[in-house]
C-alpha positions as CSV (number, residue, x, y, z in Angstrom):
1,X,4.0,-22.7,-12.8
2,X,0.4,-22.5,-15.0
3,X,-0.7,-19.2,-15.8
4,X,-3.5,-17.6,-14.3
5,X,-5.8,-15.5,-17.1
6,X,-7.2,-12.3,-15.5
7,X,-8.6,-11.1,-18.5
8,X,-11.3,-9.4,-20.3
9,X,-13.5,-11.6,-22.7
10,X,-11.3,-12.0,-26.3
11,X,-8.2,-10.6,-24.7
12,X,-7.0,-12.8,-22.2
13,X,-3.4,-11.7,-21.1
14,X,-2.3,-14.1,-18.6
15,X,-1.0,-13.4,-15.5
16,X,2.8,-15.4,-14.9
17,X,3.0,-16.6,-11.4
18,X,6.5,-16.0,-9.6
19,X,5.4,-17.8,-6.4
20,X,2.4,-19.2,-4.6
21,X,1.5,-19.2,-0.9
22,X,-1.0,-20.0,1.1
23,X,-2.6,-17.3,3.5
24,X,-3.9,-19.7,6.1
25,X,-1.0,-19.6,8.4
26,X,-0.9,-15.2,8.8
27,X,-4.9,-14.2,9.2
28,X,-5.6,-14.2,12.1
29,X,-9.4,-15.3,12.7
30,X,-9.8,-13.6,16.3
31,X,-8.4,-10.0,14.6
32,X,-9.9,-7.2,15.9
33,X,-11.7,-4.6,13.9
34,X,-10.3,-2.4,11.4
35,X,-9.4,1.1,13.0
36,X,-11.7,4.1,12.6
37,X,-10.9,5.5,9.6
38,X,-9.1,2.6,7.5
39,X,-11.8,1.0,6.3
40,X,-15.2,2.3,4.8
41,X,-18.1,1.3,3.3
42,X,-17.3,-1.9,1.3
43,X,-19.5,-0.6,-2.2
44,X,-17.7,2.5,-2.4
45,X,-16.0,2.9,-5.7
46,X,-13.1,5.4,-6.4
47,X,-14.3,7.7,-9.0
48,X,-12.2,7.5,-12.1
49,X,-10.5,10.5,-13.9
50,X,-10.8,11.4,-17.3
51,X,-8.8,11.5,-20.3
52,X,-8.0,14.9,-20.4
53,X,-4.9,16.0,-18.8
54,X,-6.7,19.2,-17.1
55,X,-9.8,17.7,-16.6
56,X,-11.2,19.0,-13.3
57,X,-10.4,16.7,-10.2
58,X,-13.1,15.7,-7.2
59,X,-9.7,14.6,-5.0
60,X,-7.7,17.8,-4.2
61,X,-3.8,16.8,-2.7
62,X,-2.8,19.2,0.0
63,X,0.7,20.2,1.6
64,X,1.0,22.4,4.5
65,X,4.5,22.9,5.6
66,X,7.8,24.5,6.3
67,X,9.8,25.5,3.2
68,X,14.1,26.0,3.3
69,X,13.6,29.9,2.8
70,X,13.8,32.3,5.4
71,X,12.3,35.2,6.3
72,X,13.3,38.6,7.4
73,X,13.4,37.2,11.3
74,X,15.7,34.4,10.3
75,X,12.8,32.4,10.5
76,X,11.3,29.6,7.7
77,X,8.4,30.4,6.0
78,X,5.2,27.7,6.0
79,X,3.7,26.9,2.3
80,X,0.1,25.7,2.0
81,X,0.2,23.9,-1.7
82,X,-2.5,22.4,-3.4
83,X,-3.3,20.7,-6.7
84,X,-5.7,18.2,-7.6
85,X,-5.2,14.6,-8.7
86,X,-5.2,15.4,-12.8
87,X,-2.6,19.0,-12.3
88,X,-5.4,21.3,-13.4
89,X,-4.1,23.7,-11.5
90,X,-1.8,24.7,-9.2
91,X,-1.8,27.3,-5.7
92,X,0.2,28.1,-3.6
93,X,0.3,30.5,-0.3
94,X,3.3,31.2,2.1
95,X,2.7,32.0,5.7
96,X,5.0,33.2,8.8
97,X,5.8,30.9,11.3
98,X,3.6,32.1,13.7
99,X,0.5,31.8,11.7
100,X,0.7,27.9,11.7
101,X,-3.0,26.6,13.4
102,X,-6.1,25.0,12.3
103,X,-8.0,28.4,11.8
104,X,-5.4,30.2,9.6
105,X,-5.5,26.9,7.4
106,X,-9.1,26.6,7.0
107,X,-9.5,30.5,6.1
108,X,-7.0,30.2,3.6
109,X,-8.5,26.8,2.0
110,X,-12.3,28.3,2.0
111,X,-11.0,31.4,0.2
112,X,-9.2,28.6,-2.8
113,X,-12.8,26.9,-3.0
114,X,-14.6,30.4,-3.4
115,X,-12.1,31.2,-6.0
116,X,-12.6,28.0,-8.0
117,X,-16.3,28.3,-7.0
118,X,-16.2,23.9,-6.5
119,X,-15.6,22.0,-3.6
120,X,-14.0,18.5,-3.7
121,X,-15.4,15.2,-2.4
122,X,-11.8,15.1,-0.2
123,X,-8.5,16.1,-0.1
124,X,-5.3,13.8,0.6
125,X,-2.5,15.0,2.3
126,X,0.9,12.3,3.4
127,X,2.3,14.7,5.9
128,X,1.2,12.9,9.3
129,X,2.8,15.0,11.5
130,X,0.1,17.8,10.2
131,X,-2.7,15.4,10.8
132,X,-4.6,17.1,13.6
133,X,-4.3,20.4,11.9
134,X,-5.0,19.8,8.4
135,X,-7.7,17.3,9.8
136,X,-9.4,20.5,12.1
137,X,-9.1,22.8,9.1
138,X,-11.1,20.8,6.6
139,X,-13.7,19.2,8.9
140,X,-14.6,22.9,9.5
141,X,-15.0,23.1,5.9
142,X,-17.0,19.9,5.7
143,X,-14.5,18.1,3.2
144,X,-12.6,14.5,4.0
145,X,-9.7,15.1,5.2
146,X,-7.6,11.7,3.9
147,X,-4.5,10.4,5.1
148,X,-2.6,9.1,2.0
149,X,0.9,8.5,0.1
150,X,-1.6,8.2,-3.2
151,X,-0.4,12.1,-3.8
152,X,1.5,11.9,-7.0
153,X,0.9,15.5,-8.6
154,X,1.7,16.9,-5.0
155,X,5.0,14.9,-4.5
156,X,6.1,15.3,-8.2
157,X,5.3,19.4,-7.8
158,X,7.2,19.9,-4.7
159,X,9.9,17.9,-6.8
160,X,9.7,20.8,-9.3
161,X,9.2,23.8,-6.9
162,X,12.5,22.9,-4.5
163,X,14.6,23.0,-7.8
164,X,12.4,25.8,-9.8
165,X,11.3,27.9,-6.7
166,X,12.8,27.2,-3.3
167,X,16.5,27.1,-4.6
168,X,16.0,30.2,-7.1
169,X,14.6,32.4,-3.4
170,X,17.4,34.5,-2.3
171,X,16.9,33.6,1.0
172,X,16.9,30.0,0.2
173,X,18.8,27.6,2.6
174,X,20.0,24.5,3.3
175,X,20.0,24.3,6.5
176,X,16.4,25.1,6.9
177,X,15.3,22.2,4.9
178,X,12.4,19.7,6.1
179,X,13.8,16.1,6.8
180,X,10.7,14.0,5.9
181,X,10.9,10.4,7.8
182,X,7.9,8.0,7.4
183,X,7.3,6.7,11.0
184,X,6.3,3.1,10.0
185,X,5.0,0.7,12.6
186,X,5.4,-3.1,12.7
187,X,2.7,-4.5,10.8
188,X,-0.5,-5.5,12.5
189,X,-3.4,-8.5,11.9
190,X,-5.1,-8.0,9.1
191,X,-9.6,-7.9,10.2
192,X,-11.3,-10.8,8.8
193,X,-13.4,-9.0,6.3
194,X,-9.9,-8.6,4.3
195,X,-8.5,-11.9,4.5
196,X,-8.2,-14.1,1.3
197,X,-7.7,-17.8,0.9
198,X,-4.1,-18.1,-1.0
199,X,-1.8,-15.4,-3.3
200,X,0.8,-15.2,-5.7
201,X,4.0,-13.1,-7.2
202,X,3.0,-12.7,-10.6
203,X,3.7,-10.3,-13.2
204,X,1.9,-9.0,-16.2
205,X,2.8,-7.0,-19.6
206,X,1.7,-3.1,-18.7
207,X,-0.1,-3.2,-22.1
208,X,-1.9,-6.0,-20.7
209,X,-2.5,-4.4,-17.4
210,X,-3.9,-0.9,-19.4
211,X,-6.7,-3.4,-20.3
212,X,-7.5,-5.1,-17.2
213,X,-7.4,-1.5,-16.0
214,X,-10.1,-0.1,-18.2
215,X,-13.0,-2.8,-16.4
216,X,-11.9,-0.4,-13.4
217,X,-13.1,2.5,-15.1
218,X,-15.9,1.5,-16.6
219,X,-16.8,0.9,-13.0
220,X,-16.9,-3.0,-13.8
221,X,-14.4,-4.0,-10.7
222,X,-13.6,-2.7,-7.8
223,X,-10.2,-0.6,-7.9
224,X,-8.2,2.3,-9.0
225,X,-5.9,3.5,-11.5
226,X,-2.6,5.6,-11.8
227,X,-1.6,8.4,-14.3
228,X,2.2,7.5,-14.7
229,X,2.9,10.4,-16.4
230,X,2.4,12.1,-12.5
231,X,4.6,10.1,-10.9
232,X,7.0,10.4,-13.6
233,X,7.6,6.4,-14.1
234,X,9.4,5.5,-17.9
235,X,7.7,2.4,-18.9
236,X,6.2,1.5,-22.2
237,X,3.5,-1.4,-23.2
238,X,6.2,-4.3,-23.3
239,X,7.4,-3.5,-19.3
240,X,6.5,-6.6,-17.2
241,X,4.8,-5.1,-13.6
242,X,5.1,-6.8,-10.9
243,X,2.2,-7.6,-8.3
244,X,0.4,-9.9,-6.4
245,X,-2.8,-12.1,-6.9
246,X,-5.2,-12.6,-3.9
247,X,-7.4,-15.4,-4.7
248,X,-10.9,-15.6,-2.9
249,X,-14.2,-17.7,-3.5
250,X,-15.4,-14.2,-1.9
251,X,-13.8,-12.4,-4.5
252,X,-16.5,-9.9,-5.0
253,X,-17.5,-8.8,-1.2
254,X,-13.0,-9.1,-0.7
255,X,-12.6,-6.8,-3.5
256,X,-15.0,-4.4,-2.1
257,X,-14.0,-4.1,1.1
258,X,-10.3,-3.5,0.1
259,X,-11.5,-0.6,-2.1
260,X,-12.5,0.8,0.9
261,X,-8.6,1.0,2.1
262,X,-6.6,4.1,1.3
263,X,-3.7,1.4,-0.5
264,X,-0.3,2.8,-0.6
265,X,1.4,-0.4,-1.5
266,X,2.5,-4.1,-1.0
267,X,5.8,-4.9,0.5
268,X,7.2,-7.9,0.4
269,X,9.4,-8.2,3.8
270,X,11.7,-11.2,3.5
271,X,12.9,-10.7,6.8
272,X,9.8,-11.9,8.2
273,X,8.8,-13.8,5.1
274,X,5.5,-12.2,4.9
275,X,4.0,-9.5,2.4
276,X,3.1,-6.4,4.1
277,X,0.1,-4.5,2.8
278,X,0.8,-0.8,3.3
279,X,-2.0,1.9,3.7
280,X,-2.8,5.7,4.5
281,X,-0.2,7.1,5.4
282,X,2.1,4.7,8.1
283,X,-0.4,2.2,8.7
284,X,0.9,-1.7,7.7
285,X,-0.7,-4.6,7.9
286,X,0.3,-8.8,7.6
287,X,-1.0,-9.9,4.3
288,X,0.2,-13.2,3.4
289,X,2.7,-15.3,4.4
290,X,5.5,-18.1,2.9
291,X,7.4,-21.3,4.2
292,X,10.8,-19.6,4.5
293,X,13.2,-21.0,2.2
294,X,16.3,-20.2,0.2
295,X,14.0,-20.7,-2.7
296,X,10.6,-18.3,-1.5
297,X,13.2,-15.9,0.2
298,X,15.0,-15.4,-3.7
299,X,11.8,-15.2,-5.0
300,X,10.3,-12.5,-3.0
301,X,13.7,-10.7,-3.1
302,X,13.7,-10.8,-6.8
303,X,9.9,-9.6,-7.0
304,X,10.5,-6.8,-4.5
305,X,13.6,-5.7,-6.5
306,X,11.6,-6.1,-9.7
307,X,9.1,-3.5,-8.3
308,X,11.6,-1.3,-7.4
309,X,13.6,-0.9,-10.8
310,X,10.7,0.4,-12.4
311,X,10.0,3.2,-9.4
312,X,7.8,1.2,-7.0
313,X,5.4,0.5,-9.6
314,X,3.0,-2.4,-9.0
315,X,-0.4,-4.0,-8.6
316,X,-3.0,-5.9,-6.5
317,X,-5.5,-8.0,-7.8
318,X,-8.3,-9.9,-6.6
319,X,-10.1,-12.9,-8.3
320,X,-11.3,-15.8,-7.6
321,X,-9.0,-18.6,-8.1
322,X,-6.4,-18.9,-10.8
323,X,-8.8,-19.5,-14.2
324,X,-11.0,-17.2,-13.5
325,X,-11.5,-15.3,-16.7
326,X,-12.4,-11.8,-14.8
327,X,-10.8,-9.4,-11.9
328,X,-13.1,-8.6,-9.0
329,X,-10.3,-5.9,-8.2
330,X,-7.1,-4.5,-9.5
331,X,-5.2,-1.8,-8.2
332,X,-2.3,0.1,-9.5
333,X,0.0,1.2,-6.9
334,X,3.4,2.7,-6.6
335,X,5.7,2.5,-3.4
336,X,7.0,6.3,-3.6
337,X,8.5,8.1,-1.2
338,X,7.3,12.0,-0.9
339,X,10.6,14.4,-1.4
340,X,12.6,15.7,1.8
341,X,10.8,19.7,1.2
């Protein structure tokens, strides 16, 4: 199939297409509105990180949770851990059982922001089941609290900490360990705003991808970038990343009001033969669809199982048909699971 270029001026890396489908027969034109809360305004842009590994962080990535150690009642001990998006620093705070509300949480963030003397523009947290306290706590605080799986540091320090920390407690156990299960809906219509015209599987060189990536934070497209050192991913220039073009003549106003999605990641659900466009924390939505085929179904197989060789890394893109020469969007996602702590 021709290649579509989705590059910047002189550098022109070209997208390989995998498959093409047309979106017309999934989005659904009388789809109701996006739920409170999934969608915001359509010109926000993500603010992009620097450089520096310890650079200081506006996103902070909270935890608050039951840990497999013990107390002296027999009893597991809660954790409240934070970090922020670049691991500039780390704290952490264990609590008795009984100490596990909205108020306790709150006191114990407001004295972390007095210590660091800054407050963050939100904090992200994927533990849904904490929702309504961690959601209290923060409002109180006047800071976002943000349903999302985009925690990396968090999910790659709890990694650490249940092999460095929890294990090494004497009162460690097993049996008081936290079975983490994503409660994942079937997929709902997708609101107008966010539908696109046609997509395709392609794949592109993560060299290739650094540099379409680079127009994101220059803050000339919409979208947002990854450090794969946090999520721990061993890829190198060469690596071919999988992901999927939307194409739009609304590119621009599209691209914008996907930015204002928490993205977690694309699915491609052959079962159905439909992609799935994953977001917050458990929320799913119908993104495109295909002709069902022994053909498309390999295909979409063979991309999904692309994705997931290299850790769940992938991308989204938006432009506005196939030779356009520039991205109205990219995204860099990963489909990670957090860590049963």
């Amino acid at each position: 199939m021709p290649g579509v270029r989705a590059g910047r001026p002189g550098c022109q890396p070209r997208l390989e297409h995998l498959m093409d489908a047309n979106m017309g027969g999934v989005w659904a034109h009388g789809a109701r509105a996006p739920r409170r809360g999934i969608v915001v305004a359509a010109a926000e842009l993500e603010a992009a990180a620097g450089n520096s590994e310890t650079a200081k962080s506006t996103v902070y990535e909270l935890d608050f949770c039951s840990r497999p150690i013990l107390d002296e009642r027999g009893k597991k001990v809660w954790e409240l851990l934070v970090t922020d998006s670049n691991g500039s620093f780390t704290h952490s705070k264990f609590f008795p059982n009984n100490k596990i509300n909205s108020t306790e949480l709150k006191n114990a963030m407001a004295e972390l922001l007095a210590s660091r003397n800054e407050r963050p523009e939100k904090v992200l947290f994927f533990r849904n089941q904490m929702q309504t306290i961690i959601t209290r706590a923060l409002t109180g605080l006047e800071i976002g609290p943000v349903p999302s799986r985009r925690c990396y540091r968090l999910m790659a320090l709890l990694e650490d900490r249940l092999e460095n920390v929890y294990k090494k407690d004497p009162n460690f156990s097993e049996k008081a360990a936290t079975l983490f299960v994503y409660e994942m809906g079937a997929p709902e219509d997708l609101p107008d705003a966010l539908r696109g015209e046609s997509w395709s599987f392609v794949q592109l060189p993560l060299g290739a991808l650094r540099g379409e990536l680079e127009e994101v934070v220059r803050g000339n497209a919409f979208g947002s970038v990854l450090d794969l050192e946090s999520i721990g991913i061993d890829v190198n220039d060469e690596t071919l990343i999988p992901g999927v073009a939307i194409y739009s003549r609304r590119a621009n106003p599209l691209a914008a009001w996907t930015n204002g999605l928490e993205l977690a990641a694309v699915v491609a659900d052959t079962e159905r033969a439909f992609l799935v466009l994953e977001t917050g924390v458990n929320d799913r939505w119908k993104y495109g669809a295909y002709r069902r085929t022994q053909e498309t179904t390999e295909e979409a197989f063979a991309w999904e199982t692309a994705k997931q060789e290299i850790g769940g890394l992938h991308f989204l893109t938006v432009m506005m048909d196939e030779d356009a020469d520039d991205v109205a969007g990219l995204w860099l996602l990963c489909d990670k699971r957090p860590p049963n702590v």
